[in-house]
N, C-alpha and C positions, 0 to 999 in steps of 0.2 A: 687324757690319760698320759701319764710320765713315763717316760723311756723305761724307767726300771721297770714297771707292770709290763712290757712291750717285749724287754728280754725275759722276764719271767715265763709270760707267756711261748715263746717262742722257743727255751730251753727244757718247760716242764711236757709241751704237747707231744713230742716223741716219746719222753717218759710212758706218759699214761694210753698212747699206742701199741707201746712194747709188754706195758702189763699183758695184752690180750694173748698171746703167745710164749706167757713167759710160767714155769712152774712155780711152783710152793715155793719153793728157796728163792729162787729169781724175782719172785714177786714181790717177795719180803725187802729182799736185800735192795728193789727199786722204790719201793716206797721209803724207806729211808733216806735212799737219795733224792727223790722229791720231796723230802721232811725235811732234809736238810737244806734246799734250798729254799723251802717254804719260811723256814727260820729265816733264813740270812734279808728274803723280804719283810718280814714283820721285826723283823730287829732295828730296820732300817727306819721302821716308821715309830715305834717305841725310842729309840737312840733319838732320835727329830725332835719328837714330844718332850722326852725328860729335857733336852739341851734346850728347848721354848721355855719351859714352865723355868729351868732354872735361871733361863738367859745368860747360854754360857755358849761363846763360839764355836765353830765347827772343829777349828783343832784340836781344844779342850773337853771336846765332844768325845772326839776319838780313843783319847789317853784317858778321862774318867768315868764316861757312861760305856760307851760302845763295846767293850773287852765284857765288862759287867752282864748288859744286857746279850750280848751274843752268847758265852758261854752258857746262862741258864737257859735260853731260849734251844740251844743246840742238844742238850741234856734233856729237854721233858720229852721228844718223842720217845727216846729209849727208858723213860720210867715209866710212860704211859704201857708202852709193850713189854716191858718186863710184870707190870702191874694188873694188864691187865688177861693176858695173853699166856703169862708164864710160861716163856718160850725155856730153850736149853740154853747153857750160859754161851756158847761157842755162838748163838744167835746172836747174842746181846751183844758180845765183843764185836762180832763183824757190823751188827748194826750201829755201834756206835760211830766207828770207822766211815762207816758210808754215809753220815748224817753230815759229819765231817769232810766227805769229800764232795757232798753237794753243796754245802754250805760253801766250802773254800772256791769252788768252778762260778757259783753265782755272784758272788763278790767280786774274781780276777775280770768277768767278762763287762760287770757294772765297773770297774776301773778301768778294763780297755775303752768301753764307750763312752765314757770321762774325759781322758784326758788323753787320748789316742792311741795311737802305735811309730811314730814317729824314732824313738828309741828304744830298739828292737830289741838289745843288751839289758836295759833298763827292766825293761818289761817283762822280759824271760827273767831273773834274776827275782824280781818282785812277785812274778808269778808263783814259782819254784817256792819260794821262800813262806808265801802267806801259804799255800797247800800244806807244807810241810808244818809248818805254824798250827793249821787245823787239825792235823791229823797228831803231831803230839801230845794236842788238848786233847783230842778224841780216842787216843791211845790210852794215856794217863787216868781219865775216865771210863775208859770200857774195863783196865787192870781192877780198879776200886771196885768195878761192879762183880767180876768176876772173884778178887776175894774176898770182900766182903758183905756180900750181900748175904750170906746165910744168917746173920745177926743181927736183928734189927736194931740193936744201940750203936753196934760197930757200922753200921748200914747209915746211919743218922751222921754220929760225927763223924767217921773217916770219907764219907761220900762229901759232908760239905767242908771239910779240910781239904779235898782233891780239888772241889770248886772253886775254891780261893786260891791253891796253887796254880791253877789253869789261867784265871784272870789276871795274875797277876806276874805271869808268862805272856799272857795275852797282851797286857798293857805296856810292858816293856819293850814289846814288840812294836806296837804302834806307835811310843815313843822315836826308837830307832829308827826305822824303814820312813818317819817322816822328816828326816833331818836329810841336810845333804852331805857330801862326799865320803869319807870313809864309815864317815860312823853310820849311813845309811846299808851299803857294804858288810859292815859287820853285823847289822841286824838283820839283813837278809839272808846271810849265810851260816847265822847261826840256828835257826829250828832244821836247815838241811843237815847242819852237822852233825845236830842230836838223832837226828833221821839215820843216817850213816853210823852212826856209834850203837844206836842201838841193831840196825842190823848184821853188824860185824860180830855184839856180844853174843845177839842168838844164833848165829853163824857156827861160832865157836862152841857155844854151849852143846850146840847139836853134832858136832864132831865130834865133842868129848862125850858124848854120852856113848853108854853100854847099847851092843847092837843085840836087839831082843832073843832069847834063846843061847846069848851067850853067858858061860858058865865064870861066876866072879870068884876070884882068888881068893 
């Protein structure tokens, strides 16, 4: 067995412990995060295969399968539960979130056990950067689903128009964070910045808004 099935297993088994005490919401909201890390394994082994059959190197792997294959693989638990389950949309938005934040923790820990922990700065920095990377993908698709899913044509192409922008955030990403010095830098600290911009606008948003009960001019 490969060390990744080793952390998989070893990250998912408190999961599926904590199911046993955990309620309806709590339970949801943890199967998603073991769906999300459940992707981030099978992506690893689809990403392998497409880059064999095409006979294309690991780095080249990275920048044209890998963004690809992860994004759609991170997206079908939350269509299978909105599909099949017809939860409320506020489920859907947090479950997309958390697919996304299992996804991003089993990837940072299969990179810690890679290539170590030697540079501490490096690692925070890269950590930081690839969560916040998933959770933009997983924000920007949980918004899509949230307004557009009452329409099934708008459902079709604005869902796989968000797909394509995700991958292709995605890949730019894996571009950046594999180069070295600045430009490495710059690619890590940008999906935190969008992180930080976007909660500064809803910040704002939410102070400017009318507080309930009160009477508008």
């Amino acid at each position: 067995m490969n060390y990744i099935e080793n952390v998989y297993i070893c990250l998912t088994a408190p999961v599926l412990v904590a199911q046993l005490f955990m309620r309806r919401q709590g339970r949801v909201m943890l199967l998603f995060l073991l769906s999300g890390m459940t992707a981030c394994l099978f992506s690893a082994y689809v990403s392998t295969f497409i880059a064999g059959i095409m006979e294309t190197d690991t780095q080249h792997a990275a920048f044209d399968i890998a963004p690809t294959v992860e994004e759609i693989l991170k997206v079908l638990p939350v269509l299978f539960f909105l599909l099949v389950f017809e939860p409320e949309r506020g489920e859907a938005v947090h479950g997309a979130l958390m697919v996304s934040v299992g996804f991003a923790t089993f990837e940072n820990v299969c990179y810690l056990t890679s290539y170590g922990s030697d540079d501490l700065l490096r690692l925070l920095v890269r950590g930081f950067g690839t969560g916040a990377m998933h959770v933009v993908c997983g924000r920007a698709v949980s918004v899509g689903v949230f307004f557009l899913w009452d329409r099934a044509w708008l459902r079709a192409v604005g869902g796989f128009a968000l797909l394509c922008a995700v991958i292709t955030f995605h890949a730019i990403f894996n571009v950046l964070v594999n180069q070295t010095g600045a430009v490495f830098w710059v690619g890590s600290v940008l999906p935190l910045t969008m992180v930080l911009a976007y909660f500064l606008i809803g910040r704002s948003r939410r102070a400017g808004s009318p507080t309930p009960g009160t009477a508008h001019p």
